[in-house]
VOPAGU-2260 file (C-alpha; in pm, 1 decimal, decimal comma):
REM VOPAGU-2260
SITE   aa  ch    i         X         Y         Z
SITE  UNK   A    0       0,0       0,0       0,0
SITE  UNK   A    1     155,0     340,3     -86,5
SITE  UNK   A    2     174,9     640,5     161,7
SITE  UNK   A    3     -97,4     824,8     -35,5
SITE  UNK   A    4    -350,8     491,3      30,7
SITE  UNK   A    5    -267,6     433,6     371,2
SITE  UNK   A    6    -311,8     801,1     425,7
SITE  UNK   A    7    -678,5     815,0     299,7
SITE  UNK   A    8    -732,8     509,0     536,1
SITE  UNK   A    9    -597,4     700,0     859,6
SITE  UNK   A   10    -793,3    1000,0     782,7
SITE  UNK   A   11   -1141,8     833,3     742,4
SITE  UNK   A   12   -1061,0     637,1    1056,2
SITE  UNK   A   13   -1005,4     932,4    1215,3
SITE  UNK   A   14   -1357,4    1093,3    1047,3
SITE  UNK   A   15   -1533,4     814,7    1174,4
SITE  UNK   A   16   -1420,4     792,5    1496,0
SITE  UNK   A   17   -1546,6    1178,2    1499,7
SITE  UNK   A   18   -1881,0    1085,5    1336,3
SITE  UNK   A   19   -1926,8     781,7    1645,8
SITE  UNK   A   20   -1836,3    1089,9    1902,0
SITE  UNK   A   21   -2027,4    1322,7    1791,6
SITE  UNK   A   22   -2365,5    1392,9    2012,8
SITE  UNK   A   23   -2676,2    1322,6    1909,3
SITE  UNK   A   24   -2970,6    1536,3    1918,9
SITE  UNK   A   25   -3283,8    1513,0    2011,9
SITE  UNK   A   26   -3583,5    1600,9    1809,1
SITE  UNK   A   27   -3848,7    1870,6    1948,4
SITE  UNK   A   28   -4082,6    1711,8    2185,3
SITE  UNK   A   29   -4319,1    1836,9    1959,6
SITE  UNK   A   30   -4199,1    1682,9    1634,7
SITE  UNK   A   31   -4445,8    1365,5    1734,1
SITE  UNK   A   32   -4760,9    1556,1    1822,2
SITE  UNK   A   33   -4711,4    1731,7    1467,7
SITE  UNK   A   34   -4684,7    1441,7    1283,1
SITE  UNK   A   35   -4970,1    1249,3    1450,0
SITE  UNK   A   36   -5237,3    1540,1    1431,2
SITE  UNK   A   37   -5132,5    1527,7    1005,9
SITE  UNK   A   38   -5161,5    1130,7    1005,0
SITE  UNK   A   39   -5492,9    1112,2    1195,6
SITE  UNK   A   40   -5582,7    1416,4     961,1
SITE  UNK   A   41   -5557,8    1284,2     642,1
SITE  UNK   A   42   -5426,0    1600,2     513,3
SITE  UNK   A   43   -5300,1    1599,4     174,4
SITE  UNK   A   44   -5136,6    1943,0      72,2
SITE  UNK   A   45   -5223,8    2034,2    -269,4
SITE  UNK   A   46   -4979,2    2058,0    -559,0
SITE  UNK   A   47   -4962,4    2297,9    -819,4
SITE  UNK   A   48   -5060,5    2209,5   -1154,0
SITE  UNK   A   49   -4810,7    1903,7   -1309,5
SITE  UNK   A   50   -4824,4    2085,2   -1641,2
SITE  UNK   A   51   -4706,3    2404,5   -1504,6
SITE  UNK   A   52   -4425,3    2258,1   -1299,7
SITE  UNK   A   53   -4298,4    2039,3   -1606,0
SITE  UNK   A   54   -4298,6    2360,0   -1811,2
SITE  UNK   A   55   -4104,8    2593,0   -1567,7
SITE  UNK   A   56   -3804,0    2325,7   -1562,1
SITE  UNK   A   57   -3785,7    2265,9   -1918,8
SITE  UNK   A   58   -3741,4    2652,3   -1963,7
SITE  UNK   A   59   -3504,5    2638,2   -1660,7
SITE  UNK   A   60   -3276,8    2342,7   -1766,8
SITE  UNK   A   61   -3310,0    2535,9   -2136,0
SITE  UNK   A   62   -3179,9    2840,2   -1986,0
SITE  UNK   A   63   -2910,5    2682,6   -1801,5
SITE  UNK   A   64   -2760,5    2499,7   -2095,7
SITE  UNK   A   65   -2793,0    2781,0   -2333,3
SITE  UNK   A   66   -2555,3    2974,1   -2053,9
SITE  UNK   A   67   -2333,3    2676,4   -2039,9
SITE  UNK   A   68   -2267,4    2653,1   -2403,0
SITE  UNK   A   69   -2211,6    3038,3   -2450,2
SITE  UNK   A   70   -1968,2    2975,7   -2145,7
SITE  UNK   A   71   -1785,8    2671,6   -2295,1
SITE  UNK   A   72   -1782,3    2887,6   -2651,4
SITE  UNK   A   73   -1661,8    3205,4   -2513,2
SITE  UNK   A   74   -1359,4    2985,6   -2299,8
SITE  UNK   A   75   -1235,8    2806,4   -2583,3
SITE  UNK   A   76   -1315,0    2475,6   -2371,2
SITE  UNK   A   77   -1475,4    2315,2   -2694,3
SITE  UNK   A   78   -1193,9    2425,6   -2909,0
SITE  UNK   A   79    -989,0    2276,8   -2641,9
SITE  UNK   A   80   -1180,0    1959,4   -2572,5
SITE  UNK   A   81   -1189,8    1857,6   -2991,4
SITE  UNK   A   82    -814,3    1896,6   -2957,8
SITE  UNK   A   83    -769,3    1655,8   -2700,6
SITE  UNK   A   84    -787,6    1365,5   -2987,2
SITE  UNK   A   85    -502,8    1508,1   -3210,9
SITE  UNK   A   86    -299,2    1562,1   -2866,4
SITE  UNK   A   87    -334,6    1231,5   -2787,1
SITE  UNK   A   88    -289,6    1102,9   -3158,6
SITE  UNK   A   89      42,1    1247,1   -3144,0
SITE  UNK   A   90     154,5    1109,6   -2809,6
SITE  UNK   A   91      72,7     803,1   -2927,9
SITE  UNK   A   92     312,4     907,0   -3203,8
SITE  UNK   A   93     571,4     970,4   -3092,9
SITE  UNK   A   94     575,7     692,8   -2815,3
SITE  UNK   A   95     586,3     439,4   -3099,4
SITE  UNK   A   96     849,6     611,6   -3280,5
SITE  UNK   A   97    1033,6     624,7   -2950,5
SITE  UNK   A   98     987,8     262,3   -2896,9
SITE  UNK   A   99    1097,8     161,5   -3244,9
SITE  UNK   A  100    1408,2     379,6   -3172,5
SITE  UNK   A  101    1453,8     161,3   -2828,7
């Protein structure tokens, strides 16, 4: 086991061992009366409209990856990520002409 290993096991040791000491707290007193008076109640709260819901997060996840494309675009990240291919292409390259050279 390298040093790097055996450190990740020593420091969740040492997170658990905080996690077993830590105190545990108690819920309102109450928490139980709340929850009881709902059961026996029956109440069910009322949700808005599925239709309306459904529409508001398609525009949100629309809007969110129109901003993350103009974001990747104005970066160069795309640019950079189509590149990745050649770079590797050419590593590959020139490890085999290295090797042959070996």
């Amino acid at each position: 086991m390298n040093p790097k290993q055996q450190e990740d096991i020593r420091l969740t040791q040492y997170l658990n061992k905080l996690l077993d000491e830590l105190p545990l707290n108690e819920p309102s007193p109450l928490l139980t009366d709340r929850i009881m008076r709902a059961v026996q109640a029956d109440e069910i709260p009322v949700q808005p409209n599925n239709s309306q819901v459904h529409r508001r997060k398609a525009w949100v996840n629309g809007l969110v990856a129109t901003a993350a494309t103009v974001l990747l675009f104005q970066l160069g990240v795309i640019h950079k990520i189509m590149n990745i291919d050649m770079g590797i292409h050419q590593l590959t390259t020139y490890i085999q002409h290295l090797s042959e050279l070996l």
